[in-house]
TIDOTOR-748284 format. One record per atom (N, C-alpha, C): atom name; y, z, x negated; residue number from 1. Coordinates in steps of 0.02 Angstrom, whole numbers, plus 50000, padded with zeros to 5 digits. Example, Ala and Ser with C-alpha at 12.3 -4.5 7.8 and 13.67 -1.06 7.14 Angstrom:
// TIDOTOR-748284
['N' [49716 50390 49340] 1]
['CA' [49775 50390 49385] 1]
['C' [49835 50390 49340] 1]
['N' [49888 50354 49358] 2]
['CA' [49947 50357 49316] 2]
['C' [50002 50394 49355] 2]
This chain:
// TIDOTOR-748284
['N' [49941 50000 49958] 1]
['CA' [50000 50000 50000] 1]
['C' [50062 50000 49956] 1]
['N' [50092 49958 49968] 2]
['CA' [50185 49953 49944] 2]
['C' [50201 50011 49942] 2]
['N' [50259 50031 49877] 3]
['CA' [50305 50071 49891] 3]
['C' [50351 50083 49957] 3]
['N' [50356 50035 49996] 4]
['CA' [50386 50020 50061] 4]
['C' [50349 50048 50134] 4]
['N' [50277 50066 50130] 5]
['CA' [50251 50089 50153] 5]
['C' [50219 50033 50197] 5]
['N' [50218 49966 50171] 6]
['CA' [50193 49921 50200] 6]
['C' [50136 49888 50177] 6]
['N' [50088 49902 50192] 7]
['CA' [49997 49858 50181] 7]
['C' [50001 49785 50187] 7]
['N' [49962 49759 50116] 8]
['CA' [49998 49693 50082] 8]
['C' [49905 49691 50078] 8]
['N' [49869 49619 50096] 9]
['CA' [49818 49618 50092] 9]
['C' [49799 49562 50051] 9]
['N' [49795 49541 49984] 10]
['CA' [49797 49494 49916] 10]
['C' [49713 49471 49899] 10]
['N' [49709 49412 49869] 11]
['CA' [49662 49417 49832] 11]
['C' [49636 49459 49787] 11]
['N' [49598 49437 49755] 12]
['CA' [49579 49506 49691] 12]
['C' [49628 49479 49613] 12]
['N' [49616 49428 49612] 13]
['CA' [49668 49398 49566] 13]
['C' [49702 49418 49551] 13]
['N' [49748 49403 49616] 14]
['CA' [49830 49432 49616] 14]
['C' [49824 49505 49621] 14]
['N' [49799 49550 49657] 15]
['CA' [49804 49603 49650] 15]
['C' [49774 49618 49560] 15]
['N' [49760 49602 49542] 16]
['CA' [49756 49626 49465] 16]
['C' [49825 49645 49439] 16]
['N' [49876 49595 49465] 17]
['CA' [49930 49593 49440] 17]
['C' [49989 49634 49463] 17]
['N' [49959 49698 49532] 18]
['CA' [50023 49747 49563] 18]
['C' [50006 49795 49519] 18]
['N' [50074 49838 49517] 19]
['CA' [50061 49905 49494] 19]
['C' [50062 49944 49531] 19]
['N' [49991 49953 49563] 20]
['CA' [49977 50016 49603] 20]
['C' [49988 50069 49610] 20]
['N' [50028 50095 49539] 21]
['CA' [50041 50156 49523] 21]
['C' [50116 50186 49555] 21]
['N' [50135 50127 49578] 22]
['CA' [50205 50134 49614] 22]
['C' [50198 50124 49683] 22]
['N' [50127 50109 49711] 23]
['CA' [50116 50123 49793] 23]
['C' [50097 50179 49826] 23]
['N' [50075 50181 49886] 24]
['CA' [50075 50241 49913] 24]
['C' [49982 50253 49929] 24]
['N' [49968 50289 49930] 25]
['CA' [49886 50308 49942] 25]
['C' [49875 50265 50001] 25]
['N' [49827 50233 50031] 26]
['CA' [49810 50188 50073] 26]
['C' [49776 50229 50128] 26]
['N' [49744 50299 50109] 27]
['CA' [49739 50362 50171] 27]
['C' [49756 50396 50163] 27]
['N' [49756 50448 50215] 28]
['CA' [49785 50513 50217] 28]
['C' [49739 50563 50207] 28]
['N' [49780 50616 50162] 29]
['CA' [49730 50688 50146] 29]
['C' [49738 50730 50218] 29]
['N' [49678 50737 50258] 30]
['CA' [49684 50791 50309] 30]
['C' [49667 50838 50313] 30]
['N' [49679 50865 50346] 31]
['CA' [49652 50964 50349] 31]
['C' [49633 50992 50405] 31]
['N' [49604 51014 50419] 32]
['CA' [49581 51037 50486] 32]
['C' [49540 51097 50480] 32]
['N' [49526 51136 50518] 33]
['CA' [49488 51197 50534] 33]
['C' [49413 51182 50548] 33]
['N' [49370 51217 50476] 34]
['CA' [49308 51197 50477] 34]
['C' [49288 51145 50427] 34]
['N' [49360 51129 50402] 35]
['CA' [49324 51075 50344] 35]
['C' [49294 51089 50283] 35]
['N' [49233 51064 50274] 36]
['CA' [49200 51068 50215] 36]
['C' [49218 51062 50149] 36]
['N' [49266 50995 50153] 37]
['CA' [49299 50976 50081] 37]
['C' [49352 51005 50080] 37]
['N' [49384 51015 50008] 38]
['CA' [49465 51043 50013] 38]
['C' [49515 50991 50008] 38]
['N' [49568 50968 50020] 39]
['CA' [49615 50920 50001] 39]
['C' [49656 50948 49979] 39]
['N' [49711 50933 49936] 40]
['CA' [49760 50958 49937] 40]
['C' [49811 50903 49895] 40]
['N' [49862 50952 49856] 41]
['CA' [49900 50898 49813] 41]
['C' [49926 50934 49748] 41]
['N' [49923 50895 49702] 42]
['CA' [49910 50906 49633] 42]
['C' [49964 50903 49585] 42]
['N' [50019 50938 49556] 43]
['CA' [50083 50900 49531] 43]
['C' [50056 50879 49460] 43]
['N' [50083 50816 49458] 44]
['CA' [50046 50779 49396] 44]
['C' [50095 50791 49328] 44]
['N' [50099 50814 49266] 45]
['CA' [50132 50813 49208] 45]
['C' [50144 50721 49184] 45]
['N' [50105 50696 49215] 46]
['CA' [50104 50620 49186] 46]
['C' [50143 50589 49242] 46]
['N' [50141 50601 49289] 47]
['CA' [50167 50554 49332] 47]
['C' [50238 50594 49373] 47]
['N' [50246 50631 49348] 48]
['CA' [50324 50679 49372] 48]
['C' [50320 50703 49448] 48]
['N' [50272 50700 49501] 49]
['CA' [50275 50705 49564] 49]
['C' [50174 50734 49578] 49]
['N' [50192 50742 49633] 50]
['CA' [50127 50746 49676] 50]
['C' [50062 50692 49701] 50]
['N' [50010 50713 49654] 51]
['CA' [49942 50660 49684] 51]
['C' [49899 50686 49713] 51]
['N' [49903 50667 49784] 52]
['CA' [49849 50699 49815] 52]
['C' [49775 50683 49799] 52]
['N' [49717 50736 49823] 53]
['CA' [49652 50742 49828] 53]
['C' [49613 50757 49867] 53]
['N' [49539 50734 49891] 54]
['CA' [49497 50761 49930] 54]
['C' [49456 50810 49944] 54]
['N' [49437 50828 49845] 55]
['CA' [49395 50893 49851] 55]
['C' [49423 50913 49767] 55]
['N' [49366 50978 49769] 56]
['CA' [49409 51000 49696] 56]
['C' [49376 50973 49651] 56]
['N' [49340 50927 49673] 57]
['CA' [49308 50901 49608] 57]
['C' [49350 50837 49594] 57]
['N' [49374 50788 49639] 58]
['CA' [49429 50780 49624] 58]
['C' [49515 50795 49583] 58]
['N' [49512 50869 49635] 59]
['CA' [49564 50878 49575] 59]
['C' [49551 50906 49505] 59]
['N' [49484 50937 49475] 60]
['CA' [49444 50916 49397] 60]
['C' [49466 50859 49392] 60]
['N' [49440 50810 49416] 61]
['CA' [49470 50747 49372] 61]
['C' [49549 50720 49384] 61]
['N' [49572 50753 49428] 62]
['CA' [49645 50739 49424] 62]
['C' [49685 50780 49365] 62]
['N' [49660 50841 49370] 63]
['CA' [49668 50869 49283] 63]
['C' [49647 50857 49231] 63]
['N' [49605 50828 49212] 64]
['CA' [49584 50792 49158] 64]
['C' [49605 50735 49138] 64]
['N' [49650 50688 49196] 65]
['CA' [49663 50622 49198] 65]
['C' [49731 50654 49154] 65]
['N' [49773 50704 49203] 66]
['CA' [49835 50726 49170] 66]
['C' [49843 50745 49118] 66]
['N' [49781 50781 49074] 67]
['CA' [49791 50805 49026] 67]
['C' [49770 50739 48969] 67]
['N' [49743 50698 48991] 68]
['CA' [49736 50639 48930] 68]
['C' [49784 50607 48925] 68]
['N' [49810 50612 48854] 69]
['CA' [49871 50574 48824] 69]
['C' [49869 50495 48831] 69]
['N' [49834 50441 48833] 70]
['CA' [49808 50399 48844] 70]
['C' [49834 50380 48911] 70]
['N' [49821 50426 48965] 71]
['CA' [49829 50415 49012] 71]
['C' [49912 50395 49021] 71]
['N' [49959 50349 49059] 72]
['CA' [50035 50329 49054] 72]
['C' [50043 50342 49144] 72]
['N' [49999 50329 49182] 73]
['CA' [49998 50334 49271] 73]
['C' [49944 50318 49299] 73]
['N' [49943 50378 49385] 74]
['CA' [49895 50356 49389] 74]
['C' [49903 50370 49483] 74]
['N' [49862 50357 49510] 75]
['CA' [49883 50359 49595] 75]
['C' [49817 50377 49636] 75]
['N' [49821 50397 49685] 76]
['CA' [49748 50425 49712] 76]
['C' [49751 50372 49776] 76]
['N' [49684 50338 49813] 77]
['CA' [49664 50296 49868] 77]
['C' [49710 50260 49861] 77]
['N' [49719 50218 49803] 78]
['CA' [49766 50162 49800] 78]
['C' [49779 50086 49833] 78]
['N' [49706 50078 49835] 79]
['CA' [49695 50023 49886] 79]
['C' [49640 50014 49898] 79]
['N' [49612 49952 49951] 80]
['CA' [49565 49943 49993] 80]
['C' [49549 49887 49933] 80]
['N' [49455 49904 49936] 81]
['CA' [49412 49829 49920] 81]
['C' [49393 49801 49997] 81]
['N' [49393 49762 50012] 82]
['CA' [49352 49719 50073] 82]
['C' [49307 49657 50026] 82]
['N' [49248 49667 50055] 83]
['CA' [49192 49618 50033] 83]
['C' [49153 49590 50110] 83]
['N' [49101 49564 50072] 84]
['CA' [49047 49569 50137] 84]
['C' [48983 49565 50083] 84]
['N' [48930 49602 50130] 85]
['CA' [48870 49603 50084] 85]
['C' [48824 49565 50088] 85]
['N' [48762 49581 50073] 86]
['CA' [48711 49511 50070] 86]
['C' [48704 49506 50141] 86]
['N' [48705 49531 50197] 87]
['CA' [48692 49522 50271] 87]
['C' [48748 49495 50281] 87]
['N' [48814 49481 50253] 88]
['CA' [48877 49464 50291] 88]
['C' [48906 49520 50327] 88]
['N' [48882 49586 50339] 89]
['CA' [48942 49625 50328] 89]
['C' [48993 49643 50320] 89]
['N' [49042 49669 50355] 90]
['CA' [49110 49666 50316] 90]
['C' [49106 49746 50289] 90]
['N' [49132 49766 50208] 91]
['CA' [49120 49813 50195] 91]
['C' [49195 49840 50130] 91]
['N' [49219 49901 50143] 92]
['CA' [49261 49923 50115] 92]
['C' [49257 49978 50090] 92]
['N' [49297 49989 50025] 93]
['CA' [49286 50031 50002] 93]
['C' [49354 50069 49937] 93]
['N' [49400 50119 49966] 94]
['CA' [49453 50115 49940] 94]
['C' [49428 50183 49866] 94]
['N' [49421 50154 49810] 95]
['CA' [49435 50207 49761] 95]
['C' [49487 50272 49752] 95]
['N' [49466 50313 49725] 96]
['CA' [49490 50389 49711] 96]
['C' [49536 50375 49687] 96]
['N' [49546 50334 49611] 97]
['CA' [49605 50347 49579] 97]
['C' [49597 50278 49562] 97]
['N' [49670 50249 49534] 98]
['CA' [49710 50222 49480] 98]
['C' [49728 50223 49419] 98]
['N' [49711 50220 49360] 99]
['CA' [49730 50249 49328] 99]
['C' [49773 50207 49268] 99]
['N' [49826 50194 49242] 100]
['CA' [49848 50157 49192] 100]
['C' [49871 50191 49143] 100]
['N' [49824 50145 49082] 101]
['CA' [49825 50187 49024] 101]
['C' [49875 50166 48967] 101]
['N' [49895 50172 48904] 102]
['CA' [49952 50196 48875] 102]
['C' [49974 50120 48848] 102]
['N' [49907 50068 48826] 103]
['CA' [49900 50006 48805] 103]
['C' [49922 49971 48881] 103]
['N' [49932 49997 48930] 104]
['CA' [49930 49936 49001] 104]
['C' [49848 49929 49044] 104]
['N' [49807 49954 48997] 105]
['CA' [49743 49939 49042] 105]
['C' [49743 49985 49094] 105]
['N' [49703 49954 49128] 106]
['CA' [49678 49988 49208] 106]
['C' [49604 50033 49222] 106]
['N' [49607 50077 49246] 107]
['CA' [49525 50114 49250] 107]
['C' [49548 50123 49336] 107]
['N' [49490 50102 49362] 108]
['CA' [49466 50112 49411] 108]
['C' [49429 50182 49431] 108]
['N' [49432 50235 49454] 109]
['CA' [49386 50294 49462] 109]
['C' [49379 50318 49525] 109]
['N' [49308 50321 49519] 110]
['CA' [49295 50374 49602] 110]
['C' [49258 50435 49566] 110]
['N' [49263 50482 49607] 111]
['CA' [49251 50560 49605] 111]
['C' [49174 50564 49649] 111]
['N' [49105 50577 49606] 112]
['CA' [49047 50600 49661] 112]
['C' [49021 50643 49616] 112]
['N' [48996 50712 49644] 113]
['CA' [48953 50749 49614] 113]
['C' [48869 50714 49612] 113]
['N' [48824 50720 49578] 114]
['CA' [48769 50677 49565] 114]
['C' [48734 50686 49607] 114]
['N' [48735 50746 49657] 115]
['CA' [48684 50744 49717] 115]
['C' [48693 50709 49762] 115]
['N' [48759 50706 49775] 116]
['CA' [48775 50661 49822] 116]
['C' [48813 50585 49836] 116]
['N' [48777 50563 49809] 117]
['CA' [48751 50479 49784] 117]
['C' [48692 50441 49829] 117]
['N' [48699 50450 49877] 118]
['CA' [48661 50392 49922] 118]
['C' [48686 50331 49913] 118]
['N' [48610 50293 49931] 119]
['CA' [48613 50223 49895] 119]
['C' [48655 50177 49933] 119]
['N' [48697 50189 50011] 120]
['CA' [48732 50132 50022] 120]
['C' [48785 50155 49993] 120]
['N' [48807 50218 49957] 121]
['CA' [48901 50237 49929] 121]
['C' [48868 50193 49848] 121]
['N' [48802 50212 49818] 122]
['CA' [48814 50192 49755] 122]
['C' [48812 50095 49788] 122]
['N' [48798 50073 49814] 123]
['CA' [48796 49997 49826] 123]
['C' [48882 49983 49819] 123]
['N' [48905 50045 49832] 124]
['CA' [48978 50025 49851] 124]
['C' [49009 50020 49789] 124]
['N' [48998 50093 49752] 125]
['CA' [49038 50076 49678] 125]
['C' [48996 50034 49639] 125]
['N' [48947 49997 49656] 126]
['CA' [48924 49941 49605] 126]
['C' [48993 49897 49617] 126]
['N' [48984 49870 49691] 127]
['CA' [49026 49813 49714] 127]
['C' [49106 49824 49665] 127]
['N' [49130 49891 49656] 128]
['CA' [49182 49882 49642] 128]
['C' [49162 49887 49557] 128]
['N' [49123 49906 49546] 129]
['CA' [49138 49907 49467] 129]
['C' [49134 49827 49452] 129]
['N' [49109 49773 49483] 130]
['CA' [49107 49728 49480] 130]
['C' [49161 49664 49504] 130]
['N' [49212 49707 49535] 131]
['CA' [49264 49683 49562] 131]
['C' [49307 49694 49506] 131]
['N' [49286 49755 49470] 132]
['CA' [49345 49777 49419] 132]
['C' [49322 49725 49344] 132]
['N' [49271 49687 49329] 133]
['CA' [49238 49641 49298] 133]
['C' [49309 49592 49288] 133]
['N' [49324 49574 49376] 134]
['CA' [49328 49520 49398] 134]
['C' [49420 49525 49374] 134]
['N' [49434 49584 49391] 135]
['CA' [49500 49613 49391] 135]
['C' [49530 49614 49308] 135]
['N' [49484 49619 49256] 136]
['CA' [49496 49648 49201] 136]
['C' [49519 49713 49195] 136]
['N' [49504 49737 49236] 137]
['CA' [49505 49820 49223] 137]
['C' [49430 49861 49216] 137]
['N' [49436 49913 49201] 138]
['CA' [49371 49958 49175] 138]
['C' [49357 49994 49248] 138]
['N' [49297 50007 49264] 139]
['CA' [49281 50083 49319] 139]
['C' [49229 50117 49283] 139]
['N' [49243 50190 49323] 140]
['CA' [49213 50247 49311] 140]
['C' [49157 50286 49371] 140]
['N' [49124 50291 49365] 141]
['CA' [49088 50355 49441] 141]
['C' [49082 50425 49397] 141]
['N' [49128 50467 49401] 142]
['CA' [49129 50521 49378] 142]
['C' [49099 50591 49402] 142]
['N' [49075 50642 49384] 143]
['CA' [49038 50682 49440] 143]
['C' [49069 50757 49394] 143]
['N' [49002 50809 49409] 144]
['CA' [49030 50875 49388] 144]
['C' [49084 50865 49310] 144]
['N' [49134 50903 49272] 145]
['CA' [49168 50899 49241] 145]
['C' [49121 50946 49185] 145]
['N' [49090 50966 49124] 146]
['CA' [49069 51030 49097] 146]
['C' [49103 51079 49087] 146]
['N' [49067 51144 49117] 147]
['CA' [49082 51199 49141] 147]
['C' [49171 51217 49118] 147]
['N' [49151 51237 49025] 148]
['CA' [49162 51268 49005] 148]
['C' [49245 51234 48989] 148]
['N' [49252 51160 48987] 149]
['CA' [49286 51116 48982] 149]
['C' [49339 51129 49045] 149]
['N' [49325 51114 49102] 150]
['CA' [49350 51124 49163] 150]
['C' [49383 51203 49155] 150]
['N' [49324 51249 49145] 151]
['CA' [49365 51322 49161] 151]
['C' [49445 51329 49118] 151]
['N' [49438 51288 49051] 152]
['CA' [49490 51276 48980] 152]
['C' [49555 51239 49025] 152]
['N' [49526 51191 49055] 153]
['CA' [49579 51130 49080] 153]
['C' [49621 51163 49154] 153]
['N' [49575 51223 49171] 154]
['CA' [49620 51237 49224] 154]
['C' [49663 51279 49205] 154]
['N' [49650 51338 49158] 155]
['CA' [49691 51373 49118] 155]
['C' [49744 51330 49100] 155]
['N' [49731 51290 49068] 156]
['CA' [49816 51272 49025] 156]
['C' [49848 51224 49081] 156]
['N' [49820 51210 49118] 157]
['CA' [49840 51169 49187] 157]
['C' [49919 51233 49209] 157]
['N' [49905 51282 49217] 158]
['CA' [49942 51326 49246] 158]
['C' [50013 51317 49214] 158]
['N' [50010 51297 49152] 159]
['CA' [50060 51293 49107] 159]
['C' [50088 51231 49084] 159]
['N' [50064 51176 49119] 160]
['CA' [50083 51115 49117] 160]
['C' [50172 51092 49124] 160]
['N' [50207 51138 49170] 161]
['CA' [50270 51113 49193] 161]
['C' [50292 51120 49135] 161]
['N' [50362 51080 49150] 162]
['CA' [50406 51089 49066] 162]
['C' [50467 51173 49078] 162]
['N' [50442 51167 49123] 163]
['CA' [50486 51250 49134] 163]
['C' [50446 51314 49094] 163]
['N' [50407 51290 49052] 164]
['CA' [50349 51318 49018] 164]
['C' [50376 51309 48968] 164]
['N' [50402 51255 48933] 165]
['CA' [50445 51266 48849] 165]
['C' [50500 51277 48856] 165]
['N' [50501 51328 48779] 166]
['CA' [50548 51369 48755] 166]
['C' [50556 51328 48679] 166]
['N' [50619 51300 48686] 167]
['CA' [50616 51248 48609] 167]
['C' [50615 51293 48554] 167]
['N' [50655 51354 48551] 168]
['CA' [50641 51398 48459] 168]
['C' [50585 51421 48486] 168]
['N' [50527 51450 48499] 169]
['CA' [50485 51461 48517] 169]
['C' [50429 51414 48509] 169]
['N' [50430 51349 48527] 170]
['CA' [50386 51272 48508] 170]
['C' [50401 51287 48454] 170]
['N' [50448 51265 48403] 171]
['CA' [50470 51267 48339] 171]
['C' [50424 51313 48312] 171]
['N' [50418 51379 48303] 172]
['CA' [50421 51419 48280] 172]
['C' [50331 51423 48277] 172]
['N' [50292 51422 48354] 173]
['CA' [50211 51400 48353] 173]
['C' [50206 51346 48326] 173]
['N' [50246 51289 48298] 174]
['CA' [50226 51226 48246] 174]
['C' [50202 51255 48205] 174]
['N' [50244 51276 48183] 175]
['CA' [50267 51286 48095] 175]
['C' [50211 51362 48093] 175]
['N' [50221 51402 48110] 176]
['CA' [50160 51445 48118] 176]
['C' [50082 51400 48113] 176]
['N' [50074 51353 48155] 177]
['CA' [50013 51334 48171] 177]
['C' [49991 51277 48134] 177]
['N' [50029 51267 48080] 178]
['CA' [50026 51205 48027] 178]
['C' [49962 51237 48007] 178]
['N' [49969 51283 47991] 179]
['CA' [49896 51323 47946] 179]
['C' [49843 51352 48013] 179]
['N' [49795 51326 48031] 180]
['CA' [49738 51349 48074] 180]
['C' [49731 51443 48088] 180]
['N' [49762 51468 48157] 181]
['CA' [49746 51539 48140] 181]
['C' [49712 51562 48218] 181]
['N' [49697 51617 48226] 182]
['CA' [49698 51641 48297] 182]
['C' [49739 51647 48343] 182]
['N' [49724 51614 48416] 183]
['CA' [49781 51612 48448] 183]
['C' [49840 51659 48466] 183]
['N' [49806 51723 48479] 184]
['CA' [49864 51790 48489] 184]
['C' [49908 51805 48442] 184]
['N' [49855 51784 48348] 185]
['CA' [49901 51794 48286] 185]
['C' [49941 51750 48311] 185]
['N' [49976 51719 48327] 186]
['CA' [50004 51638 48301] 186]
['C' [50071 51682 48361] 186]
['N' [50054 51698 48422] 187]
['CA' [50086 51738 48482] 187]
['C' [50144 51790 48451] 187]
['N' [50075 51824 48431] 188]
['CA' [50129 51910 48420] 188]
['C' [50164 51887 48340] 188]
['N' [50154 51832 48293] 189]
['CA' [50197 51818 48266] 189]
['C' [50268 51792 48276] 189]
['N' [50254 51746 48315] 190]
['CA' [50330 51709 48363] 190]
['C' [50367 51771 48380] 190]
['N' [50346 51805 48420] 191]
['CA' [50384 51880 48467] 191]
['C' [50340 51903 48502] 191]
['N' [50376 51917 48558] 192]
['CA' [50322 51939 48610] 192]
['C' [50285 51887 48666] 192]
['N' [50215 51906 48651] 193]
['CA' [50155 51890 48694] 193]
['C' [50177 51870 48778] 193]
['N' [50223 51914 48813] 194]
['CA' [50220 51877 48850] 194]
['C' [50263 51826 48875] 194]
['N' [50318 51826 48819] 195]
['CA' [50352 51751 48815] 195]
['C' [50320 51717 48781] 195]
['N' [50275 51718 48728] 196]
['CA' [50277 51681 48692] 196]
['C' [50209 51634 48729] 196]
['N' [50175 51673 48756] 197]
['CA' [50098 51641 48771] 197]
['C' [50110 51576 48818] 197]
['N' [50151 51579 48870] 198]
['CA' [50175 51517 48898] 198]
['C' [50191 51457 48876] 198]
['N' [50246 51475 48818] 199]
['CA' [50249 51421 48772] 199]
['C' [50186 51383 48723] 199]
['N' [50152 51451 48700] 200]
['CA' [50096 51419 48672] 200]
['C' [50045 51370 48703] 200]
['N' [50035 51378 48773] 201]
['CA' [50007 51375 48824] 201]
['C' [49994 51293 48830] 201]
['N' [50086 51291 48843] 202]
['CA' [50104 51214 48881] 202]
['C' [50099 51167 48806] 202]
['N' [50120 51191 48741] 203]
['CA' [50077 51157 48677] 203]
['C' [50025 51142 48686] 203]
['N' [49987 51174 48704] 204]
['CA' [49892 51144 48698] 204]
['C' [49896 51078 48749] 204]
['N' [49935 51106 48789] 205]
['CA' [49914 51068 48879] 205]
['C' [49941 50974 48845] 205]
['N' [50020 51013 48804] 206]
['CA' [50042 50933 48803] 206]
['C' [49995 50901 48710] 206]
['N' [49941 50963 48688] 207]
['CA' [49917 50924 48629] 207]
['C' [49946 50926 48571] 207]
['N' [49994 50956 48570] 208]
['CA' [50050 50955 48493] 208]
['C' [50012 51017 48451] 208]
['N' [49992 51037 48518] 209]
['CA' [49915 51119 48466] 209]
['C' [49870 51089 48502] 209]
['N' [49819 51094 48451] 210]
['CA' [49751 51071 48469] 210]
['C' [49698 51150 48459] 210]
['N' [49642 51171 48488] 211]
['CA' [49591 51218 48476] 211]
['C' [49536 51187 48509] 211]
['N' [49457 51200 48523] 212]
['CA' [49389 51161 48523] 212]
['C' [49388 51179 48588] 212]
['N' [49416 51124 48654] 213]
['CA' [49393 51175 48712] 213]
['C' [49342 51158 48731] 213]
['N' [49290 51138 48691] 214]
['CA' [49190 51164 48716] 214]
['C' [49175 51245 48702] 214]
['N' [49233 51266 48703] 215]
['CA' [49218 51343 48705] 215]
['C' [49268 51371 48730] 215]
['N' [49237 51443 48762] 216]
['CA' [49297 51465 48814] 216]
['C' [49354 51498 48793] 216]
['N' [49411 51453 48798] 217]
['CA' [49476 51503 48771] 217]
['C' [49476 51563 48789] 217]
['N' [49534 51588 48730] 218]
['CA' [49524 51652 48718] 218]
['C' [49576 51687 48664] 218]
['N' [49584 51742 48641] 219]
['CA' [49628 51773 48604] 219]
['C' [49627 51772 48525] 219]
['N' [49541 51743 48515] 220]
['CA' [49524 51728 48452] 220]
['C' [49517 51652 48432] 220]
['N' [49514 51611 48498] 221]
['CA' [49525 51539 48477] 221]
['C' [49570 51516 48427] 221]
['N' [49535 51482 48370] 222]
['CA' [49570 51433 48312] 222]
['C' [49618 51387 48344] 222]
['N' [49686 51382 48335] 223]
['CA' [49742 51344 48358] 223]
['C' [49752 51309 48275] 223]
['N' [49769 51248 48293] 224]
['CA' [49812 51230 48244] 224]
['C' [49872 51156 48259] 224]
['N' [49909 51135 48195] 225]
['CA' [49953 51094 48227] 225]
['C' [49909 51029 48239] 225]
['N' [49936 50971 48266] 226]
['CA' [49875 50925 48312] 226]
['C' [49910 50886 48236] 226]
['N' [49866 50833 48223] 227]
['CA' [49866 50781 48172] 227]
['C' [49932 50719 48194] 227]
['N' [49991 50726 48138] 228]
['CA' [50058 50683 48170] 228]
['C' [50090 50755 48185] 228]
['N' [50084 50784 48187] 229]
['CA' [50171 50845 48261] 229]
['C' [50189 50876 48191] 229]
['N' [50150 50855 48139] 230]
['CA' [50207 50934 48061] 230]
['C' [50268 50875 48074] 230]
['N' [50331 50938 48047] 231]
['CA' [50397 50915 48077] 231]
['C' [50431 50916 47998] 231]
């Protein structure tokens, strides 16, 4: 859907060539009493505004999308595939996300946990990974996020806004963190812990500090400066 709020129905061709990332979701997130899935909406560090979602496994990968540098924009139910299948069928199928990455390429992604993959939804993301062939863009079928990864990504998620840096404070966890130390050392050196941890925080989130998150942050996690940020 147009930024205009108007549904534009293209070949595949030409649609290779919109930037989706400037339209509007093609459905609506609903809510109702009794619903199973959660929806909600997500404020993106990459994209300056709100992307909505269907479940939270969704928004896992809407945090993960945000936190990859790589990533330049990205949009949720961006548009409709229409096909027809080997019976002649008419069959549709609008993907999770959008995603445009830092080079201009395109990733296609839908969100399924692995149990729940019945064979007419996977028939569906064949069709589109094969549309995305056609498109020159990449797709994904993404499912659980690992554990320990996710629990890391929602933590520094919290600290994503830029109302989170403190510039002598960034400065100061650089230059501290040039040399690999523990995260609280690196803290109660700056000042105090609980200004300072925010700042440290939204560093990891934007990557200028790097630490191993296949393990669960923590007060003893190795921080150091990311490869390129010494000043």
């Amino acid at each position: 859907m147009g930024g205009d709020g108007v549904e534009y129905r293209v070949p595949l061709v030409r649609a290779a060539r919109v930037r989706f990332e400037d339209g509007r979701p093609v459905r609506e997130f609903p809510s109702y009493r009794g619903q199973r899935n959660y929806p909600g909406l997500y404020w993106s560090a990459t994209a300056g505004t709100h992307v909505g979602y269907e479940s939270w496994l969704e928004r896992d990968h809407l945090m993960a999308l945000d936190f990859d540098s790589e990533v330049s924009a990205l949009a949720s139910q961006p548009l409709w595939l229409f096909w027809e299948d080997e019976t002649g069928r008419s069959v549709s199928h609008a993907p999770d996300y959008f995603v445009r990455r830092a080079d201009g390429s395109v990733l296609l992604l839908d969100s399924r946990p692995e149990e729940r993959r019945p064979a007419r939804d996977m028939a569906k993301f064949e069709a589109t990974r094969r549309a995305c062939v056609e498109a020159g863009w990449s797709y994904a079928l993404w499912g659980e996020l690992e554990h320990v990864e996710a629990v890391n990504l929602r933590w520094l998620a919290g600290y994503r806004h830029p109302r989170c840096f403190r510039d002598e404070a960034a400065g100061q966890l650089r230059a501290f963190f040039a040399g690999s130390a523990p995260l609280m050392e690196g803290a109660e050196a700056v000042g105090d812990p609980i200004a300072v941890l925010p700042v440290l925080f939204h560093l990891l989130w934007r990557q200028e500090l790097v630490t191993d998150l296949s393990v669960l942050l923590s007060d003893r996690s190795v921080v150091r400066l990311a490869a390129g940020e010494a000043e």
